[in-house]
Structure formats: C-alpha cells, structure tokens
DSSP file (Angstrom, degrees, kcal/mol; ACC not computed):
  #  RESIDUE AA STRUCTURE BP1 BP2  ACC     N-H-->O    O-->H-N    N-H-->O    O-->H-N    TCO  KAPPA ALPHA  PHI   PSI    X-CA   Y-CA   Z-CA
    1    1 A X              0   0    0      0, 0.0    36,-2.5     0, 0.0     2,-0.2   0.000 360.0 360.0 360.0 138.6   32.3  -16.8   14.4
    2    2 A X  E     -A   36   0A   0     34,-0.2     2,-0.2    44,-0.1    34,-0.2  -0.746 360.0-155.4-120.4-169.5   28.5  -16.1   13.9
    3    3 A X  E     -A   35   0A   0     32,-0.8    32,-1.2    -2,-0.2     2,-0.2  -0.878  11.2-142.8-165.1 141.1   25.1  -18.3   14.1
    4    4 A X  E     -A   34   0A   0     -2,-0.2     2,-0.3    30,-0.2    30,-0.2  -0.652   3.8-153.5-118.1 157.3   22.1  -17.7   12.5
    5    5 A X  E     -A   33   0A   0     28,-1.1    28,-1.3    -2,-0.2     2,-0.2  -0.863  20.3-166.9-134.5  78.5   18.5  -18.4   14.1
    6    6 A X        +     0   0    0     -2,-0.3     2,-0.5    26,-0.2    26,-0.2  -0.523  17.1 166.0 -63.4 134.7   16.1  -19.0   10.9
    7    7 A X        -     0   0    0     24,-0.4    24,-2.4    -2,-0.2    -2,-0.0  -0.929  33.0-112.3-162.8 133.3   12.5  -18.9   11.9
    8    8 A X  B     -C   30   0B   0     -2,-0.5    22,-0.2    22,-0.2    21,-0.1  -0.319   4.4-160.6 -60.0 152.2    9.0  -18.7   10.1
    9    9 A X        -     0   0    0     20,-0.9    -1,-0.1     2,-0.1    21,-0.1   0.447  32.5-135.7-122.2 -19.8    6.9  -15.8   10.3
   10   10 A X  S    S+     0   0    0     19,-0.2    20,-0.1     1,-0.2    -2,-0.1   0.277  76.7  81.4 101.1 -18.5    3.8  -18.2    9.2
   11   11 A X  S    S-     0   0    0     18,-0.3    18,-0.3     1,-0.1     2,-0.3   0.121  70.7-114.6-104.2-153.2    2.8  -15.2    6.8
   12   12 A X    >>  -     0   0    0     16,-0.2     4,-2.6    -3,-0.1     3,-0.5  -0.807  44.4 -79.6-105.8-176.1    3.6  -13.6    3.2
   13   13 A X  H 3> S+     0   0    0     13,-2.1     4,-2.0    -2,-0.3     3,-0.4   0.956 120.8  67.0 -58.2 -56.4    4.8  -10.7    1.6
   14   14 A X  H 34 S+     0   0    0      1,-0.2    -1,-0.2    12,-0.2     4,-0.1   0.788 112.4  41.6 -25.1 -43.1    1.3   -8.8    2.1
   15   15 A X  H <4 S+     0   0    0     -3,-0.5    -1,-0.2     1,-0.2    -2,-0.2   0.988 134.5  10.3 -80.3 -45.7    2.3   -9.0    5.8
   16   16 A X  H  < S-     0   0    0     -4,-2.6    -3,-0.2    -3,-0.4    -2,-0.2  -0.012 103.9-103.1-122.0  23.9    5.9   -8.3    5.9
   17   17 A X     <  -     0   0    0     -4,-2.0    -1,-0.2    -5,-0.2     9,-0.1   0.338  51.0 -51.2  66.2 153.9    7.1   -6.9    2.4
   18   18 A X  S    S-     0   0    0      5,-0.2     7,-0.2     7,-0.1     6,-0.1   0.165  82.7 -66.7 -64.2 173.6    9.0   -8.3   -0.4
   19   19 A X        -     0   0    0      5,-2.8    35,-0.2     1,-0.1    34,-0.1  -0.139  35.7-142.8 -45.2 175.2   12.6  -10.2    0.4
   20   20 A X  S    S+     0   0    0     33,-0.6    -1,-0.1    32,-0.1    34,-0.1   0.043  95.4  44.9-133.4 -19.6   14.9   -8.1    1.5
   21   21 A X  S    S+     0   0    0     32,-0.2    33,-0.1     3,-0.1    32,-0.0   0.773 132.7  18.3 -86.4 -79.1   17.9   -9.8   -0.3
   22   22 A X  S    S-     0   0    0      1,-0.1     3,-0.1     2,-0.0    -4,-0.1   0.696  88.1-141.9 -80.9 -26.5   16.1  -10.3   -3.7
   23   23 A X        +     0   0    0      1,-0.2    -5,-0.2    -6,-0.1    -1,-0.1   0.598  64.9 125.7  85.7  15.2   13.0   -7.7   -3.5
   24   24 A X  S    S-     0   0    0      1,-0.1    -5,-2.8    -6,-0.1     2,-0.3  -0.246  72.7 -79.6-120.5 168.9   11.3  -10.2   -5.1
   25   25 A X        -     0   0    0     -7,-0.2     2,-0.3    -3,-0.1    -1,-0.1  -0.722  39.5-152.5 -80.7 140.5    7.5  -11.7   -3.4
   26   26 A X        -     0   0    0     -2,-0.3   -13,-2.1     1,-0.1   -12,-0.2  -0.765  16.1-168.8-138.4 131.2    7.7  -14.2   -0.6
   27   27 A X  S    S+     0   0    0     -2,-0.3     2,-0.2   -15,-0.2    -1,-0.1   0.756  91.2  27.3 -62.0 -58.1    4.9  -16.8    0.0
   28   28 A X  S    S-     0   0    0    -16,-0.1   -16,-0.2    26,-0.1   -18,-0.1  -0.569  84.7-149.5-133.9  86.8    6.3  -17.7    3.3
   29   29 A X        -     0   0    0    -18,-0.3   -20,-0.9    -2,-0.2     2,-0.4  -0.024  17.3-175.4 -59.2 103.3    8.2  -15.0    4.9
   30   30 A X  E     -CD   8  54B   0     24,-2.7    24,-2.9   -22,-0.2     2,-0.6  -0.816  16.6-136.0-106.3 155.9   11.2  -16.2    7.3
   31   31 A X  E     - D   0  53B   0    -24,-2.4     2,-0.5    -2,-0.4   -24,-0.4  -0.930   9.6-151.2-115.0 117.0   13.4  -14.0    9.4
   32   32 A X  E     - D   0  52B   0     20,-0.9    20,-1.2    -2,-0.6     2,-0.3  -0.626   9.8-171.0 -46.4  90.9   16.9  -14.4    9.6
   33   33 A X  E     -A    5   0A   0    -28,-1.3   -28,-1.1    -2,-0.5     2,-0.4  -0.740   6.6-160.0 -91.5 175.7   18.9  -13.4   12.8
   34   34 A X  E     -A    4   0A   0     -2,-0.3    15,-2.2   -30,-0.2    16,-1.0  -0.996   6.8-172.6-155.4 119.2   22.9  -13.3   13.0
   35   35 A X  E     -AB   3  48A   0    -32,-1.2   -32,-0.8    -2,-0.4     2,-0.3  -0.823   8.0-146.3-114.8 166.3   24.6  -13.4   15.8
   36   36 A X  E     -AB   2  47A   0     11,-1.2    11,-1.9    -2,-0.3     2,-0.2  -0.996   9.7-135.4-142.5 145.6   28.5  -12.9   16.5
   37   37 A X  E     + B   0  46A   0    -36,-2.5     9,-0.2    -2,-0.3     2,-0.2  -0.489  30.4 152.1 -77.8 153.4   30.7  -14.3   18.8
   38   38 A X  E     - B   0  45A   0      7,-1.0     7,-1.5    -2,-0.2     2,-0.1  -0.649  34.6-108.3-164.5 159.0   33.4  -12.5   21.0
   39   39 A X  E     + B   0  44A   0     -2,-0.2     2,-0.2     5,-0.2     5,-0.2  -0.404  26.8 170.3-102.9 165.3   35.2  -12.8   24.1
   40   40 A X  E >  S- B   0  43A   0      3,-1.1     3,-1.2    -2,-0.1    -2,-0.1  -0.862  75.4  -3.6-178.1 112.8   35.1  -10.9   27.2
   41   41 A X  T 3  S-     0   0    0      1,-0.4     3,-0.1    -2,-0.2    -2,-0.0   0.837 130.4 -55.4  52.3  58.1   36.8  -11.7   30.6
   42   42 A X  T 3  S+     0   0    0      1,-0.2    -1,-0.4     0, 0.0     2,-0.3   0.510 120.4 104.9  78.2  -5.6   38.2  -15.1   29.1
   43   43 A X  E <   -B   40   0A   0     -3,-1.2    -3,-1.1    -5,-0.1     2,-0.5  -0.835  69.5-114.1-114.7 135.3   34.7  -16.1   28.2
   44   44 A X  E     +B   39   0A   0     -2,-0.3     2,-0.3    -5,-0.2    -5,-0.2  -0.637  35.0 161.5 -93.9 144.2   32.4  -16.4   24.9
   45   45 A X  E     -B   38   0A   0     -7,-1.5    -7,-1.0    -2,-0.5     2,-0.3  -0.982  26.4-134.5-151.0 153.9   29.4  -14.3   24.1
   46   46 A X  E     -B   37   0A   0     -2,-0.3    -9,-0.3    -9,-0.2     2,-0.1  -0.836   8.8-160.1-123.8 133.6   27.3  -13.4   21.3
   47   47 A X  E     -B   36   0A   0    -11,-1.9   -11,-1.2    -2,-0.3     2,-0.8  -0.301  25.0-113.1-140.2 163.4   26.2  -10.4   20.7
   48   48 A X  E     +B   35   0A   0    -13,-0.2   -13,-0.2     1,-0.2     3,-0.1  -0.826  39.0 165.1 -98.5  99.9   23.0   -9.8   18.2
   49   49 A X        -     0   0    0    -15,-2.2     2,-0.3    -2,-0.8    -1,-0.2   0.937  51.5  -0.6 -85.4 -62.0   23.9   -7.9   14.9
   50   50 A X        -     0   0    0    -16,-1.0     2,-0.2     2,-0.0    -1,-0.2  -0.890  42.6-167.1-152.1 119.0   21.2   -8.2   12.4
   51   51 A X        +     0   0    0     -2,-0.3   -18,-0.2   -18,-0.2     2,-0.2  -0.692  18.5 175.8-102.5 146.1   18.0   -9.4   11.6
   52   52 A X  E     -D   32   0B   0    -20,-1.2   -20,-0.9    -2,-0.2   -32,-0.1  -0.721  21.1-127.7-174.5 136.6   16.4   -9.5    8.3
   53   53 A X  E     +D   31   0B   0     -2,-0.2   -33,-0.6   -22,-0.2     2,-0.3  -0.113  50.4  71.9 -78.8 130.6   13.0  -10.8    6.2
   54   54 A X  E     -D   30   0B   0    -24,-2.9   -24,-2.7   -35,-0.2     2,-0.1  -0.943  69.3  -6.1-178.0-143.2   12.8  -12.8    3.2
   55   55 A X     >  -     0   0    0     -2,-0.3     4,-1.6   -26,-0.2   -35,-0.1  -0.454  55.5-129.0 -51.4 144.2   13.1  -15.9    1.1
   56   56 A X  T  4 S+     0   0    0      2,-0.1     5,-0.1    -2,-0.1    -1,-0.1   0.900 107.0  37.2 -24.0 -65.1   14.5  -19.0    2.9
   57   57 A X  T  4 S+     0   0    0      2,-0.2    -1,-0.1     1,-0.2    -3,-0.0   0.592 111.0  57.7 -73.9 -25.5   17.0  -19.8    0.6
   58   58 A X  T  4 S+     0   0    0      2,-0.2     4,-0.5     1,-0.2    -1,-0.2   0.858 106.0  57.2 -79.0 -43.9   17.9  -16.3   -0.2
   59   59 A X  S  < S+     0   0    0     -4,-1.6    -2,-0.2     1,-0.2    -1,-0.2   0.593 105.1  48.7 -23.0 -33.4   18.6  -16.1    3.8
   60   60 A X  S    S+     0   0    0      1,-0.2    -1,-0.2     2,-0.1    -2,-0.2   0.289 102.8  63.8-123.4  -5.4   21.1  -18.7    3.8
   61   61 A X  S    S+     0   0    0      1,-0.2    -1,-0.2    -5,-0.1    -2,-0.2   0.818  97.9  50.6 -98.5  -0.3   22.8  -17.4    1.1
   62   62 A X  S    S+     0   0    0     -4,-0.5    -1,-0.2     2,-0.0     2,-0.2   0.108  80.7 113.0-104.3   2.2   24.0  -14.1    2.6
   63   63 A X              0   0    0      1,-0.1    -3,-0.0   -61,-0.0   -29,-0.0  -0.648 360.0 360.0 -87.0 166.9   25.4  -15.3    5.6
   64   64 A X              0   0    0     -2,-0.2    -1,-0.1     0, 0.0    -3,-0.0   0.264 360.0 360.0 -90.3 360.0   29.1  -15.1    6.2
C-alpha cells in the first residue's frame, strides 16, 4: 500500500526546474512524496521512498 503527501512549493520552474514527469515548465511547482507501507513486529509502518517536483496533475498520474 502507499500514500502520497502532495504539497506546494509556492514557486516556479525558475526555482526548482522543469516537471520531472513531463520536462515540460511548471508555474506552480508541487512536490510529490510516496510512502510505503509494511509490517514489522505485527505492526504497520511506512517507510519514505521517493520524492519528486512537478506539475500537479502530472504528480497524481504516476502514482501506483
């Protein structure tokens, strides 16, 4: 299982480079984390995989 933590960066591409999905230029740059789930002494916990800059919409189409 994952869960993703979308969040604005408030800025543009000049600050933080084109998408990262599409390459393409971003107005308002959000970053994507992805977390994953798995268990460990009978219990769940999420672990951090991958963070990564871009479009909104382009964000929320690459997750799993």
């Amino acid at each position: 299982m994952y869960k993703y933590k979308l969040t604005s960066t408030g800025s543009s591409s000049q600050k933080y480079g084109n998408c990262e999905v599409c390459k393409g230029h971003v107005i308002e740059v959000f970053i994507q984390t992805e977390e994953k789930s798995f268990i460990y002494e009978s219990r769940e916990h999420w672990s951090q995989q991958n963070s990564i800059f871009g479009h909104k919409e382009c964000l929320i189409s690459i997750r799993k």
